[in-house]
C-alpha positions in Angstrom: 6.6 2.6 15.7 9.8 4.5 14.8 10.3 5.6 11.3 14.2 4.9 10.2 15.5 7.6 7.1 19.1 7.3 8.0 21.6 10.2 6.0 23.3 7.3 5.2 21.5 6.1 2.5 19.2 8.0 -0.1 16.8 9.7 1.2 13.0 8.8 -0.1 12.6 9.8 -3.3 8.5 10.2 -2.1 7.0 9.6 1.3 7.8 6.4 2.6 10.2 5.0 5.1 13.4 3.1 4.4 12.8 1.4 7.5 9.9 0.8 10.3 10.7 -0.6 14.0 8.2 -1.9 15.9 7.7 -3.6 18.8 8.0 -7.6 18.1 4.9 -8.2 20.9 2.1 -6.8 19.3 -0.6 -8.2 16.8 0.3 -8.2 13.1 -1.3 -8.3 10.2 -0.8 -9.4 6.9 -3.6 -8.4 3.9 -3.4 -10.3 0.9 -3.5 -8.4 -2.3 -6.2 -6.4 -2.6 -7.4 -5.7 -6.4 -9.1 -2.5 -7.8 -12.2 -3.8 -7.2 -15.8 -3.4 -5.4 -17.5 -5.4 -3.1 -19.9 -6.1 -5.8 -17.3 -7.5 -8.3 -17.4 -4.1 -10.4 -13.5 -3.4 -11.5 -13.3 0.2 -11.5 -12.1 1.9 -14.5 -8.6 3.0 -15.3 -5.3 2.8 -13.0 -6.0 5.9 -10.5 -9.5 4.4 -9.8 -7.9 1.1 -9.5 -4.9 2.3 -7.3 -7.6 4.5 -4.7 -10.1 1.2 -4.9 -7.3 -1.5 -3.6 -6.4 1.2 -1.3 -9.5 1.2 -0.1 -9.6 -2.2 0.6 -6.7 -2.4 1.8 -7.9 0.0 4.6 -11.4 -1.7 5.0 -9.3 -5.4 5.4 -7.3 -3.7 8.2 -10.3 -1.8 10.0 -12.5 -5.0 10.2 -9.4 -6.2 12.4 -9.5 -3.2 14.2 -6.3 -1.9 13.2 -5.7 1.9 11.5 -3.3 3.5 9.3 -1.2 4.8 11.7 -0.5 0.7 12.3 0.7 0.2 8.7 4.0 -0.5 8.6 5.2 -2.2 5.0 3.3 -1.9 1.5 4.1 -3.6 -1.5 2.3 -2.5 -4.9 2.0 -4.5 -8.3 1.2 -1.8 -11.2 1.1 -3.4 -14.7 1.0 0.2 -16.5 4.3 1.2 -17.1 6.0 4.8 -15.6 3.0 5.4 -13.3 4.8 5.6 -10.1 4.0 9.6 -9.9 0.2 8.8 -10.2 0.6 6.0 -7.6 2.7 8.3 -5.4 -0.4 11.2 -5.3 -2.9 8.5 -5.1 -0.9 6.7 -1.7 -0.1 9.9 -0.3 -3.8 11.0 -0.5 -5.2 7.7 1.0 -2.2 7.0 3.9 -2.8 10.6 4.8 0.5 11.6 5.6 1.1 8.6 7.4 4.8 6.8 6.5 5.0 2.8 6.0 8.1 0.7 3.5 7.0 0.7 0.1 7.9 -1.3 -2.5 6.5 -0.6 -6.1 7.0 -3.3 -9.1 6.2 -2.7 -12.5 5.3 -6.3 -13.7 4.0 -8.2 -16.9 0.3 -9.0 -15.2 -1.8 -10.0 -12.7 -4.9 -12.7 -12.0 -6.8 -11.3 -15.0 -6.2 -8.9 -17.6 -8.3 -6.0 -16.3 -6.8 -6.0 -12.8 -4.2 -2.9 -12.9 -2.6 -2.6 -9.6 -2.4 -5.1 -6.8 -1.7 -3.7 -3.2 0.0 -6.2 -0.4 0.3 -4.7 3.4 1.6 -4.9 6.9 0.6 -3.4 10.1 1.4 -4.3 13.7 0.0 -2.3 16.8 0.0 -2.8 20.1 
């Protein structure tokens, strides 16, 4: 996977990519939007919590199919708490661990319930 930051547009304004190549002959996958939620059903309190949660299953989604960070290559994250994107910044670069991927972060009006805070979509291909 090559990470693409080309000086001819701007550069990150946090750590993400502006672009990911990969190679089109590996295994993808794609994990649905994952909530701030346990495996009990338990929605954790507050956006952080949330935010670190869906991250975490996220992560979990991705390691049943035997894939790692490293694979992840695009994330997209819902947030329905406006001007958070600094606490969703500290709480992606804690979980990714350094590692790079395309972000996209929307602000929107709500999800699948009114509790649910944050909604996290990903991709990663390896191989």
């Amino acid at each position: 996977m090559k990470i693409i930051n080309p000086d001819t547009v701007i550069k990150p304004m946090s750590s993400y990519a502006q672009g990911v190549v990969h190679a089109a002959g590996g295994e993808r996958i794609v994990v649905s939007g994952q909530l701030g939620v346990l495996p009990d059903g338990t929605v954790e309190e507050g956006l952080e919590a949330q935010m670190e949660r869906a991250w975490t299953n996220v992560l979990n989604v991705m390691a049943a199919a035997g894939f790692e960070v490293t694979h992840m290559t695009r994330a997209t994250i819902y947030v329905t708490v406006p001007g958070q994107v600094l606490v969703y910044r500290k709480v992606r670069d804690k979980m990714l661990n350094g590692h790079l991927c395309a972000n996209t972060y929307l602000e929107i009006a709500g999800l699948a319930g009114p509790d649910f805070l944050v909604e996290i979509e990903e991709e990663a291909v390896r191989g």
